[in-house]
C-alpha positions as CSV (number, residue, x, y, z in Angstrom):
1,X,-52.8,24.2,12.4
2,X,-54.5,22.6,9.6
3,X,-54.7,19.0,9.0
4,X,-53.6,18.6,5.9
5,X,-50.2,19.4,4.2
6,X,-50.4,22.8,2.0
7,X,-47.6,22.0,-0.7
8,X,-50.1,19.0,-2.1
9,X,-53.0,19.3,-4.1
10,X,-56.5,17.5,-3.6
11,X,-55.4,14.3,-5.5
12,X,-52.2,14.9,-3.9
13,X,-49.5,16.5,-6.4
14,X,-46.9,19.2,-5.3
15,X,-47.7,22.4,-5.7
16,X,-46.9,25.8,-4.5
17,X,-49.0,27.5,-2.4
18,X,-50.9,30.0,-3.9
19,X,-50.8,33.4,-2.1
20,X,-52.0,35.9,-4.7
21,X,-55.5,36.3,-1.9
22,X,-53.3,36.5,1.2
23,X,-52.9,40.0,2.7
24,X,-49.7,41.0,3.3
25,X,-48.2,41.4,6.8
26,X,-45.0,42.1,8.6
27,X,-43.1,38.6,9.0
28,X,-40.3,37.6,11.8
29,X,-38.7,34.2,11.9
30,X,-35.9,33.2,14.3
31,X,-33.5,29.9,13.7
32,X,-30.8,28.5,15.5
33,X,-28.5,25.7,15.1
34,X,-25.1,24.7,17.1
35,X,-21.9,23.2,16.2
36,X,-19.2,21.3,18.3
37,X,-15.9,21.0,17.7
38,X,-12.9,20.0,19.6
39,X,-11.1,22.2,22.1
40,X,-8.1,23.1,19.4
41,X,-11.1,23.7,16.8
42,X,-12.6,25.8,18.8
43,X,-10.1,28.4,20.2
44,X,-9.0,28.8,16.9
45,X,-12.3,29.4,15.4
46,X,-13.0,31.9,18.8
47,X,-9.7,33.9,17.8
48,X,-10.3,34.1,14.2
49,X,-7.1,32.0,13.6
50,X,-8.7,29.1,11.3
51,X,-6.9,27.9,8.5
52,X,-9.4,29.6,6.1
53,X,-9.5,32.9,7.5
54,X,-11.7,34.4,9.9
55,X,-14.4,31.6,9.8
56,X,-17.0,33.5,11.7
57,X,-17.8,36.2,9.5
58,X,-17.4,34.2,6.7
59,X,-20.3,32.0,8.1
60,X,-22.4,35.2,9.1
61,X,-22.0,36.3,5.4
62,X,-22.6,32.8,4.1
63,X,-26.3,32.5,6.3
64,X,-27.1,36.3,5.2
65,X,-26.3,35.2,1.1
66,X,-28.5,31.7,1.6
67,X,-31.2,33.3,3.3
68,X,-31.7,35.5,-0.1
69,X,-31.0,32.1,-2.2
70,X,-33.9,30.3,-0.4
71,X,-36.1,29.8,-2.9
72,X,-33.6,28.7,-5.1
73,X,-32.7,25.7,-2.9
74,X,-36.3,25.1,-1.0
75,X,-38.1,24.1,-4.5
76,X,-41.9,25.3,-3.2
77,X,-40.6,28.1,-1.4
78,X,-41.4,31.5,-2.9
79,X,-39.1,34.0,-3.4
80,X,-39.3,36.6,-1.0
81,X,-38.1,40.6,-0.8
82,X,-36.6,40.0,2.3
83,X,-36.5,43.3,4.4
84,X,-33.7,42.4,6.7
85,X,-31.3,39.5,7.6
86,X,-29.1,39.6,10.7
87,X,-27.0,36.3,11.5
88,X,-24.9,36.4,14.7
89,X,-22.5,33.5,15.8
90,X,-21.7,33.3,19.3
91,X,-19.4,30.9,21.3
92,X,-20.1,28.6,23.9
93,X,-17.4,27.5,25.8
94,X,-19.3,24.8,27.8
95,X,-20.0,23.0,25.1
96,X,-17.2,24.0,22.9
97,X,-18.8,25.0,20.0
98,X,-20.8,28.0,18.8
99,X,-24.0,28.5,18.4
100,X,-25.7,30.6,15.8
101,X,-29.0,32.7,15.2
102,X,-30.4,33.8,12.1
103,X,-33.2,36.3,12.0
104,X,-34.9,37.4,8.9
105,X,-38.0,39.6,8.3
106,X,-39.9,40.7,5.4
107,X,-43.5,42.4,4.6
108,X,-45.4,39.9,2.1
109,X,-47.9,37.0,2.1
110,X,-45.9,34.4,3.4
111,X,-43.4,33.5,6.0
112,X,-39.7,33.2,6.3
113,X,-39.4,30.7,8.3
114,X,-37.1,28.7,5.5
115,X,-35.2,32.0,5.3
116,X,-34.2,31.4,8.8
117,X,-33.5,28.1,8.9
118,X,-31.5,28.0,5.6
119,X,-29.9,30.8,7.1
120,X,-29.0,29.5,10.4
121,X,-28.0,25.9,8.3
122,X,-25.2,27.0,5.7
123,X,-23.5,29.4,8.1
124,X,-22.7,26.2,10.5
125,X,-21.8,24.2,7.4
126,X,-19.8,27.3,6.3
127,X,-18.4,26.8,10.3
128,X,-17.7,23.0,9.1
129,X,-15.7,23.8,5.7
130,X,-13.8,26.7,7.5
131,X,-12.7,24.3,10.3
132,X,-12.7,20.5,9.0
133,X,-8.6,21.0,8.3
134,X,-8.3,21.0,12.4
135,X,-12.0,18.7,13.0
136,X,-13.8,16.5,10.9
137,X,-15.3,15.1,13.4
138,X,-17.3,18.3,14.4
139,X,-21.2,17.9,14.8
140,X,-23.9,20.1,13.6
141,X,-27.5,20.1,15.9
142,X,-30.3,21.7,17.0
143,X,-31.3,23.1,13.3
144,X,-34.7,24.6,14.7
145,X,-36.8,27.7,14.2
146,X,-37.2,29.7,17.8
147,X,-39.6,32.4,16.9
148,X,-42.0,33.4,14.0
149,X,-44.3,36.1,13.9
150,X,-47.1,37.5,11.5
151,X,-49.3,35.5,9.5
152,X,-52.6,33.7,9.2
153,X,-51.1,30.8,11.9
154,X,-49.8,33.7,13.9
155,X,-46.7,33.8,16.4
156,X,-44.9,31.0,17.9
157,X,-42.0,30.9,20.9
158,X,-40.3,27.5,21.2
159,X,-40.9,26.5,24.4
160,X,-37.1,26.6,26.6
161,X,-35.5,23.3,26.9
């Protein structure tokens, strides 16, 4: 890790990074999140009975269309050709909410780690603006990148909680 922040210059402006020397490489990034809801919320949601629609793959679409649209919300992030985005949402009854994984690669000079996690972001607040008629007091957590690979600062597994 370096020990000093790359989106500043020397006398300490923003910048963007500049990758034009970097080699390209294969890149992986994995990002979760989580929402609760209540128990109505929830089996609703589950049985695609929201009253939106089918709120899960509305989500899953919204995290694969922000995931392309990262650099135009991130403003230092580069834009990317991303090679592939898969978003799944799964439920989890214990906790009565779902809990959702994004997972984006590309081949180029930088990461898509932002990809991820923009990704995995929208398609729980997607989750929220699909469900808030039946919850508004539903909670969104645990926004957090799991995996990366490729890259100059290599790979990186979040440890298990």
């Amino acid at each position: 890790m370096s020990d000093r922040l790359t989106h500043q210059d020397d006398e300490g402006r923003v910048r963007m990074v500049d990758v034009a020397g970097k080699a390209g490489t294969q890149r992986r990034a994995v990002a979760g999140a989580h929402i609760a809801m209540s128990p109505d919320a929830f089996a609703a949601i589950r049985d695609g009975q929201g009253p939106k629609g089918n709120a899960l793959q509305t989500a899953e679409l919204a995290g694969i269309m922000a995931a392309k649209r990262t650099s135009d919300l991130i403003p230092l992030c580069h834009p990317l050709p991303l090679t592939s985005v898969k978003l799944t949402i799964e439920p989890d009854a214990q906790s009565g909410g779902f809990d959702i994984r994004a997972e984006v690669t590309c081949s180029g000079k930088t990461g898509v780690e932002m990809e991820a996690l923009t990704a995995a972001s929208v398609a729980s607040l997607t989750l929220y603006d699909m469900t808030k008629a039946l919850d508004k007091s539903m909670t969104i957590s645990a926004v957090q990148l799991l995996e990366k690979s490729g890259g100059r600062s290599g790979d990186y597994v979040r440890a298990p909680e």
